[in-house]
C-alpha positions in Angstrom: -16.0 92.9 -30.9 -14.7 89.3 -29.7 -13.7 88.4 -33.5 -12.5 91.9 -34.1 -10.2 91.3 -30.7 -9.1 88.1 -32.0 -7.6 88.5 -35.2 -6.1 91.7 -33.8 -4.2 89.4 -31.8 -3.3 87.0 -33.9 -2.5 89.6 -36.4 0.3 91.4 -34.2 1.7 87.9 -33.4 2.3 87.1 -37.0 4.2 90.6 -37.4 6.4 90.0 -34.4 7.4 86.8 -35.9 8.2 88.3 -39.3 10.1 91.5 -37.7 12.4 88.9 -36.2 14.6 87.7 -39.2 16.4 85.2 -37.4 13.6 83.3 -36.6 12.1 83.6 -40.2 15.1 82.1 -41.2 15.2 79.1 -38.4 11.4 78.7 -39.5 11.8 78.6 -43.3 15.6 78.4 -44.6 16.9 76.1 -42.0 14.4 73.2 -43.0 15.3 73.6 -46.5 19.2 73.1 -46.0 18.9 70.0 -43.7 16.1 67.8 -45.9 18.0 69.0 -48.7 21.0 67.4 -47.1 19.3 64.3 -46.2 17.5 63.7 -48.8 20.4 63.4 -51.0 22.3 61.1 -48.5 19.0 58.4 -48.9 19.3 58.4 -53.1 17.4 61.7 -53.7 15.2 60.8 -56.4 15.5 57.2 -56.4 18.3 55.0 -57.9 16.1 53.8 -61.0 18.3 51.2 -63.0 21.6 52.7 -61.5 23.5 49.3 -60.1 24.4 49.6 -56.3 27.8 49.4 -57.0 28.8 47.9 -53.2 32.4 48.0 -52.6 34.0 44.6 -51.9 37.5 43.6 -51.6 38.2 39.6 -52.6 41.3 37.8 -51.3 42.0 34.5 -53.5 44.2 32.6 -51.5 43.2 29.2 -53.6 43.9 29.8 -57.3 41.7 27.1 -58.1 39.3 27.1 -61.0 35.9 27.6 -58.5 37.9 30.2 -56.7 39.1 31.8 -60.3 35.5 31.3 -61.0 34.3 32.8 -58.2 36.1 36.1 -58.9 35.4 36.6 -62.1 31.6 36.0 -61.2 31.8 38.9 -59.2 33.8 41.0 -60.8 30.9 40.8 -63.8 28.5 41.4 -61.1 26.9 45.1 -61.8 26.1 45.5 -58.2 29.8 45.2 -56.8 32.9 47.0 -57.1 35.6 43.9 -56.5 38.8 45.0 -55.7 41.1 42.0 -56.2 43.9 41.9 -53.1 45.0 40.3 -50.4 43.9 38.6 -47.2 45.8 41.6 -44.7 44.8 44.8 -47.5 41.1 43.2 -47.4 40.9 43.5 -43.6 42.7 46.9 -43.4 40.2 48.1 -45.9 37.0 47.0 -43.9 39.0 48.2 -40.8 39.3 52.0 -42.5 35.9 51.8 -43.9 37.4 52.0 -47.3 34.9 48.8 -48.4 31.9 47.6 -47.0 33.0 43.8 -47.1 36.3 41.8 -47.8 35.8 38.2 -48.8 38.9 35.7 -48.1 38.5 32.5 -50.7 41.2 30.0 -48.4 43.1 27.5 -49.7 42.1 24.3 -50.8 38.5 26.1 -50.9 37.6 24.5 -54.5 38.9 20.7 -53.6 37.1 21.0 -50.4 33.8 22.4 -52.1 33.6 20.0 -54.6 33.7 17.0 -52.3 31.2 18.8 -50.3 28.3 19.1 -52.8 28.5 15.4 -52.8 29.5 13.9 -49.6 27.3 16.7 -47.1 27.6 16.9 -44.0 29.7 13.3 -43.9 33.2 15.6 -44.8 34.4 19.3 -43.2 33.4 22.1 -45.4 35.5 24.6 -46.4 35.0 28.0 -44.6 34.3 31.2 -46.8 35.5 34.5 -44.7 33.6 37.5 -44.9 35.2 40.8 -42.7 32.0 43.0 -42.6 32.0 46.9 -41.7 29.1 46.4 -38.9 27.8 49.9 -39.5 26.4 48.6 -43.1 24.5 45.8 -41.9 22.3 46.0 -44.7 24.9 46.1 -47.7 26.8 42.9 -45.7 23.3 41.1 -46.2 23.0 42.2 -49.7 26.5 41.2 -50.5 26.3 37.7 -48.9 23.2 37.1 -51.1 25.2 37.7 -54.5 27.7 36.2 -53.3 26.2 32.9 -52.4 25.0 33.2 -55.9 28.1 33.3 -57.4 29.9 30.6 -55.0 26.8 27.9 -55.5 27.3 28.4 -60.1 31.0 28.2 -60.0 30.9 25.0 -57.6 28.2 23.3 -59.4 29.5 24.1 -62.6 32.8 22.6 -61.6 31.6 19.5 -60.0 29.3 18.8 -62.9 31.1 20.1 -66.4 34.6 21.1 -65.3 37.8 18.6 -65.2 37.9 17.8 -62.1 34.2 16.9 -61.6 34.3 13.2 -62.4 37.3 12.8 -59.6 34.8 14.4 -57.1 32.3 12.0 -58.1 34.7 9.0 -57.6 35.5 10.0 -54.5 32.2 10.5 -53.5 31.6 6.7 -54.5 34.3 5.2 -52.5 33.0 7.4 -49.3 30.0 6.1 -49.8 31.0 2.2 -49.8 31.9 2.8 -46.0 29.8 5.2 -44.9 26.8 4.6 -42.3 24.0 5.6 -44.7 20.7 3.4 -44.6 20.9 1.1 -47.9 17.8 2.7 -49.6 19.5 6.4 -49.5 22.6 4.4 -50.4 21.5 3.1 -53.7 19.4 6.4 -54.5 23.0 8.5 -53.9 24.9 5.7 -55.9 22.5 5.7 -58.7 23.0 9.3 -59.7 26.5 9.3 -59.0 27.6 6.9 -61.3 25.1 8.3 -63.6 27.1 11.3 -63.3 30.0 9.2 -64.5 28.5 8.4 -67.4 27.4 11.6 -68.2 31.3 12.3 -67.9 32.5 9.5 -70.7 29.7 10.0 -72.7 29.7 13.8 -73.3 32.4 15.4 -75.7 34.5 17.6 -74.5 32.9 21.1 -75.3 30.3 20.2 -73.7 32.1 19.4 -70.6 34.2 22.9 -70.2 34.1 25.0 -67.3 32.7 28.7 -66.9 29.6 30.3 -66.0 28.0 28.7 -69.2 28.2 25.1 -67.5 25.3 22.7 -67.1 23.9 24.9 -63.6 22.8 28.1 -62.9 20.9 29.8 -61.0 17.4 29.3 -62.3 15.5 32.3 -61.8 16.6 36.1 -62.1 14.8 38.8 -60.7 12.7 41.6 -62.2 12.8 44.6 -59.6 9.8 46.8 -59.3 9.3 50.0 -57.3 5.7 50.3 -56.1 4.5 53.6 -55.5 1.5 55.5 -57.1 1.2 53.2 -59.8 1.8 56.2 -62.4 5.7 55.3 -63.0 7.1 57.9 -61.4 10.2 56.7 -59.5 10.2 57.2 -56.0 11.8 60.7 -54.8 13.6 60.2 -51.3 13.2 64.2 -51.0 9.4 63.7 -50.4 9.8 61.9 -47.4 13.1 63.9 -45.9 11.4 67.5 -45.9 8.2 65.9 -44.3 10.5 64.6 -41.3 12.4 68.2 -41.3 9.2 70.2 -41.7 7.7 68.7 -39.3 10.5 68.6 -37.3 11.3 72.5 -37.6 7.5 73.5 -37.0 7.8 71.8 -33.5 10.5 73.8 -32.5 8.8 77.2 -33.8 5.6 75.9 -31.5 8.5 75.6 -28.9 9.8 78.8 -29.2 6.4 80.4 -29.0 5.8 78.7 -26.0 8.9 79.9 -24.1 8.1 83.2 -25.3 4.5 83.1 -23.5 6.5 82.0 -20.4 8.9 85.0 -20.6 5.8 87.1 -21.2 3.8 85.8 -18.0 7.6 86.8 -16.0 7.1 90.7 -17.7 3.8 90.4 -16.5 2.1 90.9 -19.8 -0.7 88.0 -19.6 -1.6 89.6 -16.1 -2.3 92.7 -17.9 -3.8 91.2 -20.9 -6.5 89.4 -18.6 -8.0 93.1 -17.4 -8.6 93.1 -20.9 -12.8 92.5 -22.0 -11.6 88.8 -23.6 -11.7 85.5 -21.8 -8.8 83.4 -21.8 -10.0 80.9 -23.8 -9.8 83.9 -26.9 -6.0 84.6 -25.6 -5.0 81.2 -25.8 -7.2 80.4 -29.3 -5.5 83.3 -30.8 -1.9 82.3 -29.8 -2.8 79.0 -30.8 -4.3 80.3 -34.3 -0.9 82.5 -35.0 1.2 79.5 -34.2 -1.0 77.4 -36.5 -0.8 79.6 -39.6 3.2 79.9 -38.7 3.6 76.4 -38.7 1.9 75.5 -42.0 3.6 77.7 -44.0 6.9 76.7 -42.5 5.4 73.0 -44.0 4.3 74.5 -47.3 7.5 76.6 -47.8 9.9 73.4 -47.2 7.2 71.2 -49.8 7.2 74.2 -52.1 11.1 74.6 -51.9 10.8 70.4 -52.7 8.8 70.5 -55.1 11.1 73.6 -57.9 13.8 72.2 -56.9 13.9 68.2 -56.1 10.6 67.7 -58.4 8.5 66.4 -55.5 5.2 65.7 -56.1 2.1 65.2 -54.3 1.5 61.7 -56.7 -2.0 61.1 -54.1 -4.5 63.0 -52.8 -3.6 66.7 -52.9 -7.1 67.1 -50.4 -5.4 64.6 -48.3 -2.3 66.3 -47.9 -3.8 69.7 -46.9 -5.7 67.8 -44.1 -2.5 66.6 -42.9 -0.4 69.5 -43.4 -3.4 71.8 -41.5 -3.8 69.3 -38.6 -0.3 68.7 -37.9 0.8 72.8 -38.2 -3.1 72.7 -35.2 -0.9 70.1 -32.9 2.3 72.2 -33.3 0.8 74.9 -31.8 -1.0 73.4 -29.4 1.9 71.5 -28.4 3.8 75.0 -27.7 0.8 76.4 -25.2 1.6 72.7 -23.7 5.2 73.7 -23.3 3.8 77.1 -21.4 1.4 75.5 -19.4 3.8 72.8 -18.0 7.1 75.2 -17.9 8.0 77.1 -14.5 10.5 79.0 -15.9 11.8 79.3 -19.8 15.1 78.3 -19.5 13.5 74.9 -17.9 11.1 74.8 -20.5 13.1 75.4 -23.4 15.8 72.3 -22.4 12.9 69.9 -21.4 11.1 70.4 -24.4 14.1 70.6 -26.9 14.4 67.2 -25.7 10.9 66.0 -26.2 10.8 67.5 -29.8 14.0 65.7 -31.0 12.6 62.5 -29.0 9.3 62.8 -30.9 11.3 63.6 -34.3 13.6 60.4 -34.2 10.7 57.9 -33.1 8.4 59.1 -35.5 10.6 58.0 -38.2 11.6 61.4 -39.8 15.4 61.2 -39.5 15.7 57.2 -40.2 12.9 55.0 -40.8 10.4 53.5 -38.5 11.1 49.8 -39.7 15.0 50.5 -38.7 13.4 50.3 -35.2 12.8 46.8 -32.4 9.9 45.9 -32.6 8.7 47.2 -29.3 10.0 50.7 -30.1 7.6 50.5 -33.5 4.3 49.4 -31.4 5.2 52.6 -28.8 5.5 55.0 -31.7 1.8 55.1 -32.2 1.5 57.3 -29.2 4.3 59.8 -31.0 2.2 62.4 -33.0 5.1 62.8 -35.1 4.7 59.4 -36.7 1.0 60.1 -38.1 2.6 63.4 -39.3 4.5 61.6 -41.1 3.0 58.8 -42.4 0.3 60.8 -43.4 2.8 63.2 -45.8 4.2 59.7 -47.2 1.1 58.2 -48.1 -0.2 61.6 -50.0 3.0 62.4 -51.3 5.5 59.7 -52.7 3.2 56.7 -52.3 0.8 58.2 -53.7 -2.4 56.8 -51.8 -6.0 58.6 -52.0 -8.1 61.0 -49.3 -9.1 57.4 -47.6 -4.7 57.2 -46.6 -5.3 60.6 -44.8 -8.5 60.2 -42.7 -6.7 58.4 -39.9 -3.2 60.6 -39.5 -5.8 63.5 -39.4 -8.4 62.3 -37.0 -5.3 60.9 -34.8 -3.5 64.4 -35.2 -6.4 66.2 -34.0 -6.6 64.2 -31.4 -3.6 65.1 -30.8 -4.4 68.6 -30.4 -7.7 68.4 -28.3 -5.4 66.5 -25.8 -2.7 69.1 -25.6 -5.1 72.1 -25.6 -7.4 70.4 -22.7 -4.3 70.1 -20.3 -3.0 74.1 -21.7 -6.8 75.2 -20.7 -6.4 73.4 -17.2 -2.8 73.9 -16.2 -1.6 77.3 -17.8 -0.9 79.9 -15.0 -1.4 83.2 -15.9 0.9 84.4 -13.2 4.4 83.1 -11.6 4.1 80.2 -9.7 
């Protein structure tokens, strides 16, 4: 009889849900559009060998041969898109958004260069300008590594095979004569600047031209690597947006569920329900088992959507992802009979919880990335069930990590849901306060 009483109920929950096309399409369609969306705003299916491409405008107000060298460096550079102009178009462009960085070469920038490889800190050193967008932090670091790159070959290669390399050395020597410098350092400094001399009257001259093919270079160049599964499938930045909007879109079905309990205690339905030969515990387990089974397949349907589509796969442990997907969909629903148990009225409930959804959505890490956050906001997020959600769809997913990567989310999920279904048990009021 109880069993029989139970799935009876959670049966007619399930066809109210599915008689009320609007919510079927919140529940199923709407998580679909927005990962989609995402997903192709952080690279989709992973870059793979396509250059980054980094829009930079470069201002040459030197003309000499490091600047010209400079530019042409970077203009060669597959990572950067250098759009040659000037000083005021550079800074309107950053201004407008138009490029993520505008470099300004000043003048006098080679002269004062060369005599600064030598001579240190004993001379001023020119100034490089750099007019960043401060909304693309990360492409402004990226960009001042290259271009650091690019500055540090043209200088050296002027200072040690282009023409004007032995007058920077000479200056360097007479500097030294009256500088302050303690005799040993002296002699060490004067030693390899006259050997630099020689190496001057001594080479011919094709081996003393300019370019990127002079004497230095950078010496080392790096081989990039993505490390997922291990099974050289690139990384798919799909995997990882329809677990955030999944997960995101089952906590506000849960939501909606548990308004709807609060609108049914106002009719006086759970009153009514109670005269009924079932315990409470059997009315709240089978709203909680409805909710559950609504939940996951609002998860599966967004993966399965992923997976035709966006070729997502689960590269790890496909057990591993069912525990996750079946304990997070268990603290969705639980997390709506929360929402009833703590809400006086549904309009109340509805705008505090909205709130706590999107809260637990955003510092979980499934609209940006956790390691975005300070690092006090990432130690806090381990009391967000969101983030094991998750972290736990990552891991069996894109990362492709075995059942071990899954134990924890799950156990910590569950807990979760024993924690919200303790106070639900405690707190719900089966009549109007």
């Amino acid at each position: 009889m109880g069993i029989t009483a139970f799935l009876a109920m959670v049966r007619k929950d399930l066809l109210l849900f599915l008689s009320d096309r609007r919510a079927v399409i919140v529940a199923f369609a709407v998580p679909v559009v927005i990962g989609s969306f995402i997903g192709s705003m952080t690279n989709g299916a992973g870059r793979g060998d396509e250059p980054l491409r980094i829009k930079v405008a470069l201002a040459d107000l030197d003309g000499s041969a490091i600047s010209q060298a400079i530019v042409t460096g970077a203009q060669a550079d597959k990572n950067l898109n250098v759009i040659v102009t000037s000083a005021d178009d550079g800074r309107d462009q950053v201004r407008k958004g138009t490029v993520t960085v505008a470099v300004i070469i000043p003048k006098n920038f080679g002269d004062g260069a060369g005599r600064a490889f030598f001579r240190g800190s004993s001379v001023e050193k020119p100034e490089l300008g750099v007019l960043s967008d401060p909304s693309r932090a990360v492409e402004v670091g990226m960009v001042r590594g290259i271009l650091m790159q690019h500055v540090m070959e043209s200088v050296s290669t002027a200072v040690f095979s282009g023409q004007s390399g032995s007058r920077f050395a000479a200056d360097a020597l007479t500097a030294l004569e009256s500088s302050q410098m303690p005799p040993d350092r002296k002699r060490l400094l004067k030693e390899m600047l006259t050997g630099v001399q020689r190496y001057y009257r001594e080479s011919t001259p094709s081996s003393t031209t300019g370019g990127t093919g002079g004497v230095f270079s950078m010496p080392y160049v790096v081989r990039e690597e993505e490390v997922t599964s291990g099974s050289r499938v690139p990384y798919n930045g799909y995997a990882h947006s329809f677990a955030g909007m999944g997960i995101q879109f089952l906590l506000f079905a849960a939501l909606n569920m548990g308004v709807e309990m609060l609108v049914e205690r106002q009719r006086g339905l759970w009153r009514r329900l109670r005269s009924a030969p079932v315990s409470r515990y059997m009315l709240l387990g089978a709203r909680a088992a409805s909710t559950t089974v609504i939940s996951l397949a609002t998860l599966l349907v967004s993966f399965g959507f992923a997976m035709i589509v966006f070729g997502v796969r689960i590269e790890g442990s496909v057990v591993g992802f069912a525990m996750v997907a079946v304990s997070c969909s268990m603290m969705a629903a639980t997390f709506g009979l929360l929402v009833a148990a703590l809400g006086r009225t549904p309009g109340t409930a509805r705008g505090v919880s909205t709130l706590a959804v999107l809260v637990m959505v955003m510092l979980g890490g499934a609209w940006i990335p956790s390691f975005l956050f300070p690092k006090w906001v990432q130690a806090i997020t381990v009391v967000v069930p969101v983030r094991w959600a998750v972290d736990g769809l990552d891991a069996t997913t894109w990362r492709g990590l075995g059942l071990s990567s899954a134990v924890v989310p799950t156990l910590a999920l569950l807990g979760f849901t024993a924690v919200f279904a303790l106070i639900t048990v405690t707190r719900f009021r089966w009549e109007e306060p």
